[in-house]
N, C-alpha and C positions, 0 to 999 in steps of 0.2 A: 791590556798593558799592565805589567808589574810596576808593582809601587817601587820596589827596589831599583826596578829597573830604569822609573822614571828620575828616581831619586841620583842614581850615578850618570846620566844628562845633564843634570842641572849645573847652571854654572851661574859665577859676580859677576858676569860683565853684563854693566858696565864698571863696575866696583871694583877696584884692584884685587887682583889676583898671584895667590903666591901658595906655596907649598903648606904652608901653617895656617889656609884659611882657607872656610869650607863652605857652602851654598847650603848644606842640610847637616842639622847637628842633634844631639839624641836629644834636647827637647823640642823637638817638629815630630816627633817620630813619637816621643811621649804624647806630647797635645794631640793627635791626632789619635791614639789608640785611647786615651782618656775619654775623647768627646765620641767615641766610636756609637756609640749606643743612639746617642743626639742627632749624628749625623747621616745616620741608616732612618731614623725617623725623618727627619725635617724635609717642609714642603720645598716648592724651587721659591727662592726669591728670601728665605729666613734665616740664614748662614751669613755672616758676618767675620772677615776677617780684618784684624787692626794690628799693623806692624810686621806684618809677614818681610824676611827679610829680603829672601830672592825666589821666592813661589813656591816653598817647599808647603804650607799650609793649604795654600788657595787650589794648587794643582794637585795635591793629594788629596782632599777632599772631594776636587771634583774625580778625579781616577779611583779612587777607592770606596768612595761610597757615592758617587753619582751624581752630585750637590752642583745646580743649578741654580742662572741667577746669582752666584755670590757677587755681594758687595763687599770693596775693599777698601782699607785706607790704609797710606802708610806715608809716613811724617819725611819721611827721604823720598826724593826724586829718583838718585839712585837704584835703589830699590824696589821704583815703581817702575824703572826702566828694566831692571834685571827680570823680576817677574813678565812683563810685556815681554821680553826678546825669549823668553824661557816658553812661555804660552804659547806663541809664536811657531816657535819651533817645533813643539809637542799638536799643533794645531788644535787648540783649547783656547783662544782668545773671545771667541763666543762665551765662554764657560764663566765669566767677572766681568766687573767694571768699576773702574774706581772712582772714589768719591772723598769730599772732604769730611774729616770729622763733625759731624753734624745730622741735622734728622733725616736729609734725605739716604744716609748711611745708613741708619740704625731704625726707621721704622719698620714696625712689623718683624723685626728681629728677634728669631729664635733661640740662636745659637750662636754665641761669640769664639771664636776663638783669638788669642792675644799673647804675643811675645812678646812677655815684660819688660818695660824696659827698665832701664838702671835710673834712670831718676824718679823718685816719690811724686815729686809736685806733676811730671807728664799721665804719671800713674794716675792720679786725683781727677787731671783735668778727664783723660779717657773715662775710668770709672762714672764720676757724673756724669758724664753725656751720654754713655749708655744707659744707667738708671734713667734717665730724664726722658728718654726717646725711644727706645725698643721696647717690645713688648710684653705685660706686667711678669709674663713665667718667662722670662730670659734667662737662659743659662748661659755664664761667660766660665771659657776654659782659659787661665793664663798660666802659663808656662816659661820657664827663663831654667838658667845653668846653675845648679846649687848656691855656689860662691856670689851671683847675683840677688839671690835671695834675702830676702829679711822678713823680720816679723812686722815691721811697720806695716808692712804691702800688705800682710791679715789685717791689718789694721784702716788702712786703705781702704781696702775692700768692704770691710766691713763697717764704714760708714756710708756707702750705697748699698748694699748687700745685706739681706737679714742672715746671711746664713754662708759660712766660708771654710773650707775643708781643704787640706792637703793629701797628696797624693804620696804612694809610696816614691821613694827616688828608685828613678832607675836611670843609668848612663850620667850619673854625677848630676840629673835634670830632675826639676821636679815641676807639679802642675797646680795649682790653686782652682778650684772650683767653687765659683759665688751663683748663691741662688736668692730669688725676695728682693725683686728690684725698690730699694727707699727714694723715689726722687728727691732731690733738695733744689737748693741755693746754689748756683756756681761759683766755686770761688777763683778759676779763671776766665778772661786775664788778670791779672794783676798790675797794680799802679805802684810805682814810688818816684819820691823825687830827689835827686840827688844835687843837694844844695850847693857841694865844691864846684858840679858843670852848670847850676843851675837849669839842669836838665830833668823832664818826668819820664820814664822810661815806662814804657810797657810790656809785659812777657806773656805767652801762653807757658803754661804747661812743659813742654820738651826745648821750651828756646837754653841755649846753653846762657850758664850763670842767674839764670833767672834775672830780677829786676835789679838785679847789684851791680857793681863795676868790679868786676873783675879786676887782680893786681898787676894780671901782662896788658893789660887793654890801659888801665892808667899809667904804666911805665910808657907805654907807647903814644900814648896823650901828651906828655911831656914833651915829646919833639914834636909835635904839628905846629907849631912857629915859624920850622926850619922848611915845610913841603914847599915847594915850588908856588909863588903867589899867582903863577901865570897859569896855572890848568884850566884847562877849560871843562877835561872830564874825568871824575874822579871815582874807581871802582873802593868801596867796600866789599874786601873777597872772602865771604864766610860770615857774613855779615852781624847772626844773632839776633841782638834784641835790637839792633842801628845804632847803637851810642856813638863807634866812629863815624859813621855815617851821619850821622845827625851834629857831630862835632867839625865835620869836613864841611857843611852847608855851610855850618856857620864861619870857618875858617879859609872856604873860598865860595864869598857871595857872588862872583858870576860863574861858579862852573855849574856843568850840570853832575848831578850825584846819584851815582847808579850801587843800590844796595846788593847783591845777591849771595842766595844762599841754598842750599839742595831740601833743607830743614823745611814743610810747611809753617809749622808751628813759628820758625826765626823769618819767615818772610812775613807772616802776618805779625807778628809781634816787633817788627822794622816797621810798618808800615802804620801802624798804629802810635807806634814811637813820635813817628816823625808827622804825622796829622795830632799830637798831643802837645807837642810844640811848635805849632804853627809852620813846620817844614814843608806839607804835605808836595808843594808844587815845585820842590827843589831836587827833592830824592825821587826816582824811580827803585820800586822792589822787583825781584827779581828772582824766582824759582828756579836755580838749572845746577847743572852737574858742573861743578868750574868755571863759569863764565863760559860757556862753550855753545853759546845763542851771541855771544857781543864779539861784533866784526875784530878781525883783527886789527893790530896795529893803528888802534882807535879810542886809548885810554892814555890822558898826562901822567897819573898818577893811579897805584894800587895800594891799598894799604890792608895787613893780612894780621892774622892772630891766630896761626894755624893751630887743627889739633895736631897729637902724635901720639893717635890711638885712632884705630878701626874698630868699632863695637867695642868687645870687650880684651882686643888684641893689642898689646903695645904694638904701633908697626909706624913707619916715618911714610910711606906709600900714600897716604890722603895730604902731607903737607905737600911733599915732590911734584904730586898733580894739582896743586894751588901754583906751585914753581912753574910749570911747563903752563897754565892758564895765563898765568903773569907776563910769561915771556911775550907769547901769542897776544895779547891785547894791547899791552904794552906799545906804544908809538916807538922808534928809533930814541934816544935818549932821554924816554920817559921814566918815572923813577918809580920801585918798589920799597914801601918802607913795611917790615915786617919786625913782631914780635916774638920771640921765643924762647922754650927754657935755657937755662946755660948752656945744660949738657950738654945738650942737645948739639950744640955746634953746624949749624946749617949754613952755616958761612960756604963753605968749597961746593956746596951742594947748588947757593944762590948764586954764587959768580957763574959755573957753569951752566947754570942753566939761565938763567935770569941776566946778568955783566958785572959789569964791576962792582964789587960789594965791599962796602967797607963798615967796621961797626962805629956806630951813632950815639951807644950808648950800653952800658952796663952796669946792672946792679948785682947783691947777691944773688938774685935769682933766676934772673933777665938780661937778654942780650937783644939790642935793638938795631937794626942793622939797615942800610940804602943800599940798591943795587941801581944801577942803572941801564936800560935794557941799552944789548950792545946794537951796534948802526948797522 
């Protein structure tokens, strides 16, 4: 089989899919010819992949140089779906298996391959646990799209790493190669406390906003007086670090509180949240693609903080599929409270999909909006 050939199979589902988004992109195509030399070497079981997006890494590795045994992690559920139905279909699912960030990933690990992501602090947390757990001569290949790039991430790197080199750009991509694994300290997760909710919040690594509050999640705090005091079941949809979610326990003390989010990194860092404020037995966390594991027509209330970006693509397609979850879970005049930029105007987008929507609340930057799902 052609790499090329595997490569133009490949597809995002389950991840939205459109014309200006793509399953393989030239840095899969860099990291892969970068680590070329590594991966014609290595045993079965010493290949490590972390953030592959939709199996361009894991299946080209196994198709072009033979690499058996790989172990993989990857912080989207999504993602882990896209690769599974991709493998699947290529009949390669023998060929990985996936794991969470952790030793059972990374021991004995030879050879990393890694699609940078855009946040430093997720960087850090990956970086440590590889130094701490893979094996003393590990070589990690990390790779991302020019424009994502920075010199922090040398810098990154090179407080696990004795030794960190760049790679010529090729296809606007380039590739970081760290050698001299330094174990340390971890410095995720991380704690803080946020004295205005009197709330301690906990983040990994890749949870969005890290251990802060975010300024649409606190505009959207300001209405939870108004949410319905009768629910009995209350979805956080996209959950994060759980501060709504952890803010919903406390604002309706008999419903039950169901955190999810596709993110590992935001479902352990919800769950942690909420066992550091004594929640642990009020919230359930929740790893899925949209709520799309919770029955339908079985949620009082949803409350949302969509993104309105796909990786590194402006595209409104990841909030629309928090809208179409909403709807679906959503009970007959249950209500969705959502956050989101002005601009953005997702108002005609939540009536129709979601019911009747009317906005709740705006500031300059923020527009806070109830829909209610229609009967």
């Amino acid at each position: 089989m052609l790499i090329d050939e595997l490569y133009d199979r490949l597809r995002r589902f389950p991840d939205v899919e459109a014309p200006n988004l793509f399953a393989v992109d030239g840095a899969d195509r860099l990291l892969l010819d970068e680590a070329a030399p590594a991966l014609e070497a290595a045993s079965p079981g010493t290949v490590v992949v972390v953030d592959d997006q939709y199996g361009a890494l894991t299946l080209g590795a196994a198709v072009r140089y033979g690499a058996e045994e790989i172990r993989v992690h990857q912080d989207s559920v999504v993602a882990e779906r896209a690769l599974a139905a991709n493998a699947e279909r290529e009949d390669l699912t023998r060929r990985y298996r996936s794991c969470a960030l952790d030793e059972d990933l990374l021991a004995g690990a030879e050879v990393v391959l890694l699609r940078l992501p855009r946040s430093l602090s997720a960087l850090t947390e990956i970086a440590e646990t590889v130094a701490r757990y893979a094996d003393p001569g590990v070589v990690v290949f990390a790779g991302g799209r020019d424009k994502h790039i920075s010199h922090a991430m040398n810098d990154i790197l090179g407080a696990s790493f004795a030794e960190v080199r760049a790679s010529r750009g090729r296809q606007k991509s380039r590739v970081l190669t760290a050698r001299g694994a330094r174990p340390g300290a971890a410095s995720y997760p991380v704690r803080e406390h946020l004295p205005d909710l009197d709330l301690t919040v906990v983040a990994h690594g890749a949870a969005f906003a890290g251990p802060r509050l975010d300024i649409g999640t606190r505009f959207l705090l300001e209405h939870f007086p108004r949410i319905d005091a009768n629910a009995r079941v209350a979805v956080d949809l996209g959950c994060g670090t759980g501060i709504l979610a952890a803010m919903l326990a406390r604002q309706l003390p008999d419903a039950r509180v169901i955190a999810t989010d596709q993110s590992a990194a935001a479902v352990a860092s919800a769950a942690a949240t909420a066992a550091a404020n004594g929640l642990s037995g009020r919230i359930d966390t929740l790893r899925d693609d949209a709520a799309d594991s919770i029955d339908a027509a079985s949620v009082d209330v949803v409350v949302c903080n969509p993104p309105f970006h796909i990786g590194a693509a402006v595209h409104t397609g990841a909030a629309r599929k928090m809208f179409d979850a909403a709807a679906r879970i959503l009970r007959p005049g249950g209500q969705m409270w959502t956050v989101y930029n002005r601009h953005l105007d997702y108002r005609p987008a939540l009536s129709g999909i979601v019911g009747s929507t009317r906005i709740e609340g705006r500031n300059r930057k923020f527009t806070v909006t109830r829909s209610v799902r229609s009967r």
